[in-house]
C-alpha positions as a Markdown table, in Angstrom:
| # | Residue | x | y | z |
|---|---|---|---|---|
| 1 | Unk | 12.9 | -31.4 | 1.9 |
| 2 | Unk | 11.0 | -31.9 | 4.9 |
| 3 | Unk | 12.8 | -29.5 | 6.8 |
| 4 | Unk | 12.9 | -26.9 | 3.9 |
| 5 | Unk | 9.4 | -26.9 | 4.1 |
| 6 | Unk | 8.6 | -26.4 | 7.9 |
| 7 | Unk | 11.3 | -23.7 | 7.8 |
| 8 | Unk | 9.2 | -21.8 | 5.3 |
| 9 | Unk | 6.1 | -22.7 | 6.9 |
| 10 | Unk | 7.6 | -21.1 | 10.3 |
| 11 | Unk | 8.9 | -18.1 | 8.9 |
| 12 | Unk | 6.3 | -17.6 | 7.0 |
| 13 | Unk | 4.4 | -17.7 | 10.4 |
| 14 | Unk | 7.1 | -15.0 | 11.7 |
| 15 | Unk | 6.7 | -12.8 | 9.0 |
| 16 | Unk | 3.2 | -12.4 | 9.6 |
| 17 | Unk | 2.9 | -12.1 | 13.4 |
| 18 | Unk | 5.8 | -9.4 | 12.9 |
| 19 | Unk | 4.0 | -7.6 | 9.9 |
| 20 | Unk | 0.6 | -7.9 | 12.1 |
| 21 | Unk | 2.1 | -6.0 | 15.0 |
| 22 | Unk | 3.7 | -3.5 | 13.4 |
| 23 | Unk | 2.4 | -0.1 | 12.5 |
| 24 | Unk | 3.4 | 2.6 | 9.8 |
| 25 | Unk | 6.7 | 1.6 | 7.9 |
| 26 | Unk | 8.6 | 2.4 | 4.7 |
| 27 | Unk | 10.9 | 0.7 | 2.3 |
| 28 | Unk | 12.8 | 0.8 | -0.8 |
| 29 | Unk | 11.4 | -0.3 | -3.8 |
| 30 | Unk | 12.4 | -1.3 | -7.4 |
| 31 | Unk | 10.2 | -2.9 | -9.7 |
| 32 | Unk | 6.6 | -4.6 | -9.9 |
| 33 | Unk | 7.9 | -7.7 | -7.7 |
| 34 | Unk | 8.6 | -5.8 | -4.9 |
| 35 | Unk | 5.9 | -3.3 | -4.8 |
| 36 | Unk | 3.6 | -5.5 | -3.1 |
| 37 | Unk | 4.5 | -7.4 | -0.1 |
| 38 | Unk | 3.8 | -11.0 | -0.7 |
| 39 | Unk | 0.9 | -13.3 | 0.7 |
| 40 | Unk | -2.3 | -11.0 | 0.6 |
| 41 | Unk | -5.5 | -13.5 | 0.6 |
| 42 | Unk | -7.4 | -10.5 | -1.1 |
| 43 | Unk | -7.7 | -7.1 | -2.0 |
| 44 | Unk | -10.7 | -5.0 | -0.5 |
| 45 | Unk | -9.2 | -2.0 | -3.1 |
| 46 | Unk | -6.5 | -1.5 | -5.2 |
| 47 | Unk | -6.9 | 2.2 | -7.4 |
| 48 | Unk | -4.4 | 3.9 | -9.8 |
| 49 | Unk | -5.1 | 7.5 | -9.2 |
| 50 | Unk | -6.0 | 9.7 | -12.0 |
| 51 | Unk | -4.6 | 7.6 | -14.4 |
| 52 | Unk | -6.4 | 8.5 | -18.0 |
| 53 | Unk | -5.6 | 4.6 | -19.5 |
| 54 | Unk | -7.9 | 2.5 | -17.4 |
| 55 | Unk | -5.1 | 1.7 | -14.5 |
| 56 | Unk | -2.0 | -0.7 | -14.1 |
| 57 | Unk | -1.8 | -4.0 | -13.6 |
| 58 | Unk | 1.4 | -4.6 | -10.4 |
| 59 | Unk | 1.9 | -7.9 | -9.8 |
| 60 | Unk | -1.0 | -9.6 | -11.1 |
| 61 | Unk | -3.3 | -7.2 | -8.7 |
| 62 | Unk | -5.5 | -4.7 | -10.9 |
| 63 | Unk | -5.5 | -1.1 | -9.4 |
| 64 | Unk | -8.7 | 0.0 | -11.0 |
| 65 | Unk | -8.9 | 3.4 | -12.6 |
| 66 | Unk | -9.5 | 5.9 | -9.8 |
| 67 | Unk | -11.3 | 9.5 | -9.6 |
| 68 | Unk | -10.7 | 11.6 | -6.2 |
| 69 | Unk | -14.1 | 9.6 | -5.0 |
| 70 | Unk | -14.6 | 6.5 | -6.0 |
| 71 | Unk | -16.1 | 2.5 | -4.7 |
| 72 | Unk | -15.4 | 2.6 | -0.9 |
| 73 | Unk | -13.2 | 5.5 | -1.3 |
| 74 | Unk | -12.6 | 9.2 | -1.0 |
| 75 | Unk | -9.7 | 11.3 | -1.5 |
| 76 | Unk | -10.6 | 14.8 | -0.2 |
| 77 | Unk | -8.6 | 18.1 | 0.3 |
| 78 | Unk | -9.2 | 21.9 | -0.1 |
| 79 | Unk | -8.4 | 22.0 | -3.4 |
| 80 | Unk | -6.6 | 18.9 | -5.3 |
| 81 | Unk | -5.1 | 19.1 | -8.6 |
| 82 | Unk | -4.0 | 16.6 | -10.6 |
| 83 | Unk | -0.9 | 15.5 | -12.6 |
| 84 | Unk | -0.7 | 13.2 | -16.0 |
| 85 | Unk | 2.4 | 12.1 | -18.0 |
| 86 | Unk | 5.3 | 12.7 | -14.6 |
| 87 | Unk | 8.4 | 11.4 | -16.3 |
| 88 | Unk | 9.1 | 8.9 | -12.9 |
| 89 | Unk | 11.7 | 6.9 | -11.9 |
| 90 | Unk | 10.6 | 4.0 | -12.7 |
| 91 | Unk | 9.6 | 5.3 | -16.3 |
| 92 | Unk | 12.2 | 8.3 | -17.6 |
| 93 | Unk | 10.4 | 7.9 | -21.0 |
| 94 | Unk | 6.3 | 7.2 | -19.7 |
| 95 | Unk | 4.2 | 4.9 | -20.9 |
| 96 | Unk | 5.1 | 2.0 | -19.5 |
| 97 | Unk | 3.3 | -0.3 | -17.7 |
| 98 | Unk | 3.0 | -2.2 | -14.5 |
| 99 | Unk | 4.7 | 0.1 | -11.4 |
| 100 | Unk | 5.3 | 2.7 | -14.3 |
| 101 | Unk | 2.2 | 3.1 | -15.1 |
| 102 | Unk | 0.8 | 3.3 | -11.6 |
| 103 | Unk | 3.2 | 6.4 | -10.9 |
| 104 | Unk | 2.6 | 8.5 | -14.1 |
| 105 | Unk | 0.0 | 10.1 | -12.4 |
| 106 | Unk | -1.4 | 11.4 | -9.8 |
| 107 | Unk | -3.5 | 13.4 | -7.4 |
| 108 | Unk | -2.4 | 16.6 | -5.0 |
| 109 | Unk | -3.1 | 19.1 | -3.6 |
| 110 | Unk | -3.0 | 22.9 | -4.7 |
| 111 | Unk | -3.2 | 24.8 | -1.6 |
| 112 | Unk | -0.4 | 27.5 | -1.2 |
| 113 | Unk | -0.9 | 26.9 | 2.8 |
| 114 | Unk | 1.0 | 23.6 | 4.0 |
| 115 | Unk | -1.3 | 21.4 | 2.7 |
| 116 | Unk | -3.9 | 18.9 | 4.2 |
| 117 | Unk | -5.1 | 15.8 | 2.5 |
| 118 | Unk | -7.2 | 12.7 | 3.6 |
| 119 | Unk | -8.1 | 9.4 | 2.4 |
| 120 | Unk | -11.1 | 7.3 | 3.8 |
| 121 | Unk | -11.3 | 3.7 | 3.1 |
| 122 | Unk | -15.1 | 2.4 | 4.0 |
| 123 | Unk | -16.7 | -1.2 | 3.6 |
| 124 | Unk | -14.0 | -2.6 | 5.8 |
| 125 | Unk | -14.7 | -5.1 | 8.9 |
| 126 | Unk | -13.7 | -5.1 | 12.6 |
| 127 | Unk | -11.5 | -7.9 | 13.8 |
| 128 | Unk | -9.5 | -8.6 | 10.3 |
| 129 | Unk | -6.1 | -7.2 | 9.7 |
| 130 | Unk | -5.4 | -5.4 | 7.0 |
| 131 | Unk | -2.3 | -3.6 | 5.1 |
| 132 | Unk | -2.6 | -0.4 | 3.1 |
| 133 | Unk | -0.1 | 0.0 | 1.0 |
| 134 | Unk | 0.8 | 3.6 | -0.6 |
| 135 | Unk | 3.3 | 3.4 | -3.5 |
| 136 | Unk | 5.4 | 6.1 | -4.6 |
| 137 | Unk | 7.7 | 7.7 | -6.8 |
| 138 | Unk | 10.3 | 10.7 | -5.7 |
| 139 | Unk | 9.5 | 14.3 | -7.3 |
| 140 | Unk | 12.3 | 16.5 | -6.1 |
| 141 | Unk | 15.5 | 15.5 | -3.6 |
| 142 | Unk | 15.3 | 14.1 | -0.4 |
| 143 | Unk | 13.0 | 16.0 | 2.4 |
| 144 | Unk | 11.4 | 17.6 | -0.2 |
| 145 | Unk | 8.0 | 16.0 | 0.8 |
| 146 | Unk | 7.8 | 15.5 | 4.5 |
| 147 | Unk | 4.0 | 14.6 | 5.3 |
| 148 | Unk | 3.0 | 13.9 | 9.1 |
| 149 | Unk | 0.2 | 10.8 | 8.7 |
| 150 | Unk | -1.8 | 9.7 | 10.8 |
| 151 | Unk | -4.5 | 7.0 | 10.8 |
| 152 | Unk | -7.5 | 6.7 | 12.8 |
| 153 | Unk | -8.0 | 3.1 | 13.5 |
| 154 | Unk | -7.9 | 2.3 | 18.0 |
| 155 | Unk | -3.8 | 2.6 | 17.6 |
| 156 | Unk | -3.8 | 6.5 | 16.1 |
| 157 | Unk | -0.3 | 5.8 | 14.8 |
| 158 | Unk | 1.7 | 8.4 | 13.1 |
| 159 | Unk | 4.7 | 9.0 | 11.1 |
| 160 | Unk | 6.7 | 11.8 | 9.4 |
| 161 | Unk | 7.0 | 10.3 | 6.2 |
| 162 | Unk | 9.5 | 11.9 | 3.4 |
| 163 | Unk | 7.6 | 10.9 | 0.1 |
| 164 | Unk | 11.4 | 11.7 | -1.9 |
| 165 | Unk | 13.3 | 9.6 | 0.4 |
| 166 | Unk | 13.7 | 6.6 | -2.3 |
| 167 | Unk | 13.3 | 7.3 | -6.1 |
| 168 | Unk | 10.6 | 4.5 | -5.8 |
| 169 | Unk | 9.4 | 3.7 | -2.3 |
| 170 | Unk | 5.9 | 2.5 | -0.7 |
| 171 | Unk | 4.9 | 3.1 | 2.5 |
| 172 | Unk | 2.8 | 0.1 | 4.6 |
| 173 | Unk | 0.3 | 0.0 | 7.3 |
| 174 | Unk | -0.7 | -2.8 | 9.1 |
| 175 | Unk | -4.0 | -1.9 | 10.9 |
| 176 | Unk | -7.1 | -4.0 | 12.6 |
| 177 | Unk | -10.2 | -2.2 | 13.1 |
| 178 | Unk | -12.6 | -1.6 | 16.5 |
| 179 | Unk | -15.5 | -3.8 | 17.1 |
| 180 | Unk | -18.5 | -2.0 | 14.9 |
| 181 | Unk | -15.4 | 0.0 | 12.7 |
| 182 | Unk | -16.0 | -0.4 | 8.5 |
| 183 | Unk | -13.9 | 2.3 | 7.7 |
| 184 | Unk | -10.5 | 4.4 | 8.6 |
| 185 | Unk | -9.4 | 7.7 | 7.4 |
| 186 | Unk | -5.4 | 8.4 | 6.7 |
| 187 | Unk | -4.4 | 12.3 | 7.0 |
| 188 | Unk | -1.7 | 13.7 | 5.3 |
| 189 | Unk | -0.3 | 16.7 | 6.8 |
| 190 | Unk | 1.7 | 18.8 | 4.7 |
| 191 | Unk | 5.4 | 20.5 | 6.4 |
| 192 | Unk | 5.2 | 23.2 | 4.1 |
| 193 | Unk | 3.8 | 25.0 | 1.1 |
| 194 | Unk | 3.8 | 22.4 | -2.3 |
| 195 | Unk | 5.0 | 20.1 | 0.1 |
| 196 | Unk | 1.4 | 17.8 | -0.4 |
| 197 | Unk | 1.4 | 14.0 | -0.2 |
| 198 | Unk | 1.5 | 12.8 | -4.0 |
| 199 | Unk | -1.6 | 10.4 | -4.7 |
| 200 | Unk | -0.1 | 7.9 | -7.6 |
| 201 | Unk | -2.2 | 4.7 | -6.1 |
| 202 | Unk | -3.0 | 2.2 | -3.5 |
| 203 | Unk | -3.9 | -0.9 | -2.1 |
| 204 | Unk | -5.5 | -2.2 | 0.6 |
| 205 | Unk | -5.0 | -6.2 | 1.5 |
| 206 | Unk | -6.7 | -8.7 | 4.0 |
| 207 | Unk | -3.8 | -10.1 | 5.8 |
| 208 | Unk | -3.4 | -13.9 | 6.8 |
| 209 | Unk | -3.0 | -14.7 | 10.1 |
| 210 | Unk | -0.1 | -16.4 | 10.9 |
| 211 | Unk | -1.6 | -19.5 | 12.5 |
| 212 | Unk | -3.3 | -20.2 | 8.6 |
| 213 | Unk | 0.1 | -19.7 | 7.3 |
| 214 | Unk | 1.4 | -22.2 | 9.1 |
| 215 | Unk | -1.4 | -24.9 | 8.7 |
| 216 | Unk | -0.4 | -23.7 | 4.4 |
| 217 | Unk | 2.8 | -25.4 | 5.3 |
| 218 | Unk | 1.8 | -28.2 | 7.5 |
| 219 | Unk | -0.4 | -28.9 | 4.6 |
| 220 | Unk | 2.2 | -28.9 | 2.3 |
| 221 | Unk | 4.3 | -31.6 | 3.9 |
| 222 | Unk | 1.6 | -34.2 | 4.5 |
| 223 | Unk | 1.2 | -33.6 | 0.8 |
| 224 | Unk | 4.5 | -34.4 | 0.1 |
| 225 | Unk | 4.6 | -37.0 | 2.8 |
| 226 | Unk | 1.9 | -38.6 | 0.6 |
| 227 | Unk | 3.3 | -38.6 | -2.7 |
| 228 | Unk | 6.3 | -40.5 | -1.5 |
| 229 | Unk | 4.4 | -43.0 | 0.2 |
| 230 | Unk | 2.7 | -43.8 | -3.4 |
């Protein structure tokens, strides 16, 4: 037991330095457990976009119901429409709820022109890592929705991200911010005409550092070191 738990604790540890370092990536999703990645301490936002029910629920995280502008964020283009009642993958039939709720509907944008699109996060603090999490559902066949994104935190990361490469996917960010920073701006740069990034929802977590992880697990065996003493 002992050993179980100081191998969790470790790679629990490893997880986080390696999630802390990295930059933009992707993966394949498939259902409310996996949305997410696991061991967020909070949430600074979480917003279903242009839902019209009040939002989804993923995981036991709310995503708030979510106009273009809304509390510490804005979602701006040159001229975004919006979608209501998409037939995703995760929900052939709509209506569902959880991830299928969360990618019923969404934001994008109607410019003929390859499309540009940008989403600013604000009230955020220097020094803390954080994850921003976009989740997605596939409208159309793969490289169908190629977006060139870029963040402005100090690394000014990018990535050529195919929003159709997965029938459900999310894409991750794992950012900390300059001394004085509070807020960071993601661009989404269209690689053709309606080709625009689709806005279904995301989140934004406060990371743990790894060092607190592992203390969680130290803590956990003197706990258990306890109870077998008694």
């Amino acid at each position: 037991m002992f050993k179980r738990l100081f191998t969790l604790s470790l790679g629990l540890g490893l997880l986080w330095a390696s999630t802390a370092s990295a930059q933009f990536s992707q993966r394949v999703i498939t259902n409310d457990a996996d949305a997410l990645l696991p061991g967020a301490v909070s949430y600074t936002h979480a917003v279903d976009l242009n839902t019209d029910d009040g939002g989804a629920v993923i995981n036991g995280v709310t995503f708030g119901e979510g106009a273009a502008v809304g509390s510490n964020y804005t979602l701006a283009g040159d001229a975004t429409g919006n979608f209501q009642g998409f037939d995703s993958p995760a929900d052939p039939g709509a209506g569902g709820a959880g991830l299928e709720d969360l990618l019923e509907d969404f934001f994008f944008e109607l410019d003929p022109a390859p499309p540009i699109e940008s989403l600013t996060l604000t009230g955020l603090s220097s020094g803390v890592v954080y994850r921003t999490t976009f989740i997605n559902a596939a409208f159309g066949g793969p490289g169908g929705r190629v977006n060139q994104i870029t963040a402005d935190d100090p690394s000014a990361s990018t990535i050529a991200f195919d929003q159709n490469f997965a029938p459900l996917n999310a894409l991750d960010y794992t950012y900390t911010l300059a001394p004085g920073d509070t807020d960071i701006t993601f661009t989404f740069n269209g690689s053709a005409a309606q080709a625009s990034f689709h806005q279904y929802g995301f989140a934004n977590a406060v990371v743990p550092e790894p060092a607190s992880l592992g203390l969680l697990g130290f803590s956990a065996l003197g706990l258990l070191a306890r109870r077998r003493k008694a």
